[in-house]
N, C-alpha and C positions, 0 to 999 in steps of 0.2 A: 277777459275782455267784456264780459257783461255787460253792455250799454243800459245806464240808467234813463229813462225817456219813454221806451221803447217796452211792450208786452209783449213775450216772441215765445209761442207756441212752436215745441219740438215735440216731433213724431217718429218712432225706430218702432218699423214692427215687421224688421228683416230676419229673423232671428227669432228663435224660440221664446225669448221674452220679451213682449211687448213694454214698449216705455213711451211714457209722456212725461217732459218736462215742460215748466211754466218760468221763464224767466222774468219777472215782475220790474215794472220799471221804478219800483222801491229798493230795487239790486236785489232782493229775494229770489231764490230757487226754490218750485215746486215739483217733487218729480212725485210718478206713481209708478207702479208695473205690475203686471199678470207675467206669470210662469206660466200657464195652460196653453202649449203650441198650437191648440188647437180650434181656441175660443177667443182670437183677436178680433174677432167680427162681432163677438158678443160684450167686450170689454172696451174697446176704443174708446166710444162716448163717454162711457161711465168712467174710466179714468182720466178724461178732459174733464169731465164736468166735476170731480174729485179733486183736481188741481187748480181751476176758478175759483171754488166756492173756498179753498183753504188762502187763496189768496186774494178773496172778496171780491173776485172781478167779474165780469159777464163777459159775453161771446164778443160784444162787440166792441172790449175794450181788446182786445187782439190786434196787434199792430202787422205783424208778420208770421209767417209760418215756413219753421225748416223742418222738410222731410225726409227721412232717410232712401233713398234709392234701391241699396242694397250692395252686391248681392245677399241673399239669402233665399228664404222660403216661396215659394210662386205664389202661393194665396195669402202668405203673410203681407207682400210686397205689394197684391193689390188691394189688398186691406186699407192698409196705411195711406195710399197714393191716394187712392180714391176719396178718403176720408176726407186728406190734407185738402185737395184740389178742391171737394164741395165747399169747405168753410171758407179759402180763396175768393171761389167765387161770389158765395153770398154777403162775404163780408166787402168783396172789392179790396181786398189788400194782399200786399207782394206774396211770393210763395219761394221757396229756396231750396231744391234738390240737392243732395249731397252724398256719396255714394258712403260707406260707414269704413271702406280706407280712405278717403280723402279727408274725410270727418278726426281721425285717430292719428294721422301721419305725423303731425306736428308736434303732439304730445312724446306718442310713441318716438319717433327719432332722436327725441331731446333726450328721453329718457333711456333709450335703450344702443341707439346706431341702428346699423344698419340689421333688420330684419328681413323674415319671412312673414306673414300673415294668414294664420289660417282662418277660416268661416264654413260650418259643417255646411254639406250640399245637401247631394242623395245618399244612400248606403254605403260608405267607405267610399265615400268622394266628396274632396272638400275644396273650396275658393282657395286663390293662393294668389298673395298680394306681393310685391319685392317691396322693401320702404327702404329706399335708397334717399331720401332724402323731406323736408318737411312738407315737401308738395308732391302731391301722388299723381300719376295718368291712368285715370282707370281702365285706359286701352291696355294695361298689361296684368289687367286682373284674368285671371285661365283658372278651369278646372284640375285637377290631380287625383288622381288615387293611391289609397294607403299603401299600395302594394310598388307606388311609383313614389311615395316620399320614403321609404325604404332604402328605394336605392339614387335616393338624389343626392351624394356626400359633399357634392359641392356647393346647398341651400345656404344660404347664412342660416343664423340661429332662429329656429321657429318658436312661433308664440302661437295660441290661439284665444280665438275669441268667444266666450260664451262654448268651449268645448273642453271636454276633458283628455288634456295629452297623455294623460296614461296608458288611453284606449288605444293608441300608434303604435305601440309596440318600437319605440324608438329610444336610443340608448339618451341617457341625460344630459350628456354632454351636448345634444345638438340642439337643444330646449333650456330657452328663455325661462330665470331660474323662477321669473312672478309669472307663475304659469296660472294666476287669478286675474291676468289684467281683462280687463270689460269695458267695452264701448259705455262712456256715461256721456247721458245727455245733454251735459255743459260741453262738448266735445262738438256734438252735432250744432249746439250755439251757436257758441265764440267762433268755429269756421265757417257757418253759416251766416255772422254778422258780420263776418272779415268780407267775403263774397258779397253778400249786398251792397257793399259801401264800395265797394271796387267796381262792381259792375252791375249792379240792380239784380231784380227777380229773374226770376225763368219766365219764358213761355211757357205759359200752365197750358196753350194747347199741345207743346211738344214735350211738355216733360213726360218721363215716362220712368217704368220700375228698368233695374240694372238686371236684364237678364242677360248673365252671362253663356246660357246654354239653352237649347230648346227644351220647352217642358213635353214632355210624354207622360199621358193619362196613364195612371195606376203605379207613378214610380215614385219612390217614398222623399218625402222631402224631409 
């Protein structure tokens, strides 16, 4: 759905790998990404600015900005938000939240039915999405833990995202066999541009990161 027109800055930094995409209104995709879960606060700019410069633009040819919401990491998510929201505001143009099962839904369902969706959390607790169809409500995204998808025999088939299903200890049969599928940032786009066109930006004073649970200091994300 790449809208040619339009320069539309995407941000995912819910998730152990930070990504920007640059969708150019040339129809060109520029993506980058950091693996370091650590150092998304050090990386952001510099992977913006690594995505302009390969697609010869400047800051203020940016038309629009979609961010990823989450769930995922609590400082990765303010990372990201924060970022997205400053360049909103100084550039004055729309901003687009999108949680990253609302982001995947449409893909994912086409390609697979009816899924589970996992997203790592804290320590052996992970997001858990139902994609019963190509529109998600992220009011039914809930925590789980591994000891509790064990014994859930009646999940549909699980996928995860940026996680390795191996570590589940769960028999093959209940795992989605492209257990490499990944949130790509044409993903966060095209529903991103679907949503502007339907119903414009967010309130960049009420958008805010998907916390699906409350954070407590010292617990590992």
């Amino acid at each position: 759905m790449m809208s040619k027109g339009k320069n539309i800055l995407a941000i995912d930094s819910s998730t152990s790998v930070l990504r920007v995409g640059l969708a150019a209104d040339s129809g060109q995709l520029y993506e980058a990404e950091n693996h370091d879960r650590y150092r998304h606060a050090e990386f952001i700019f510099k992977l913006i600015e690594d995505v302009m410069n390969r697609a010869q633009l400047d800051k203020d040819d940016i038309d629009v900005i979609m961010i990823a919401t989450g769930p995922g990491s609590f400082t990765g998510l303010r990372v990201g938000m924060a970022s997205a929201k400053a360049l909103a505001v100084s550039l004055e143009i729309p901003i687009v939240g999108l949680s990253i099962y609302s982001a995947i839904s449409g893909r994912l369902f086409r390609e697979y039915g009816r899924t589970a969706v996992l997203v790592p959390s804290r320590r052996n607790e992970y997001y858990i999405g139902l994609i019963e169809s190509p529109d998600f409500n992220d009011t039914l995204i809930s925590v789980i833990t591994a000891e509790e998808l064990k014994n859930r025999s009646n999940l549909p088939p699980l996928l995860g995202i940026d996680l390795d299903m191996s570590r589940l200890e769960i028999s093959d049969n209940r795992i989605v066999d492209d257990i490499s599928f990944r949130l790509n940032i044409i993903d966060l786009i095209n529903t991103g541009l679907a949503r502007l066109q339907k119903s414009g930006g967010d309130d960049i004073a009420r958008l805010e990161p998907l916390y699906i649970q409350d954070f407590k200091p010292g617990g590992t994300k």
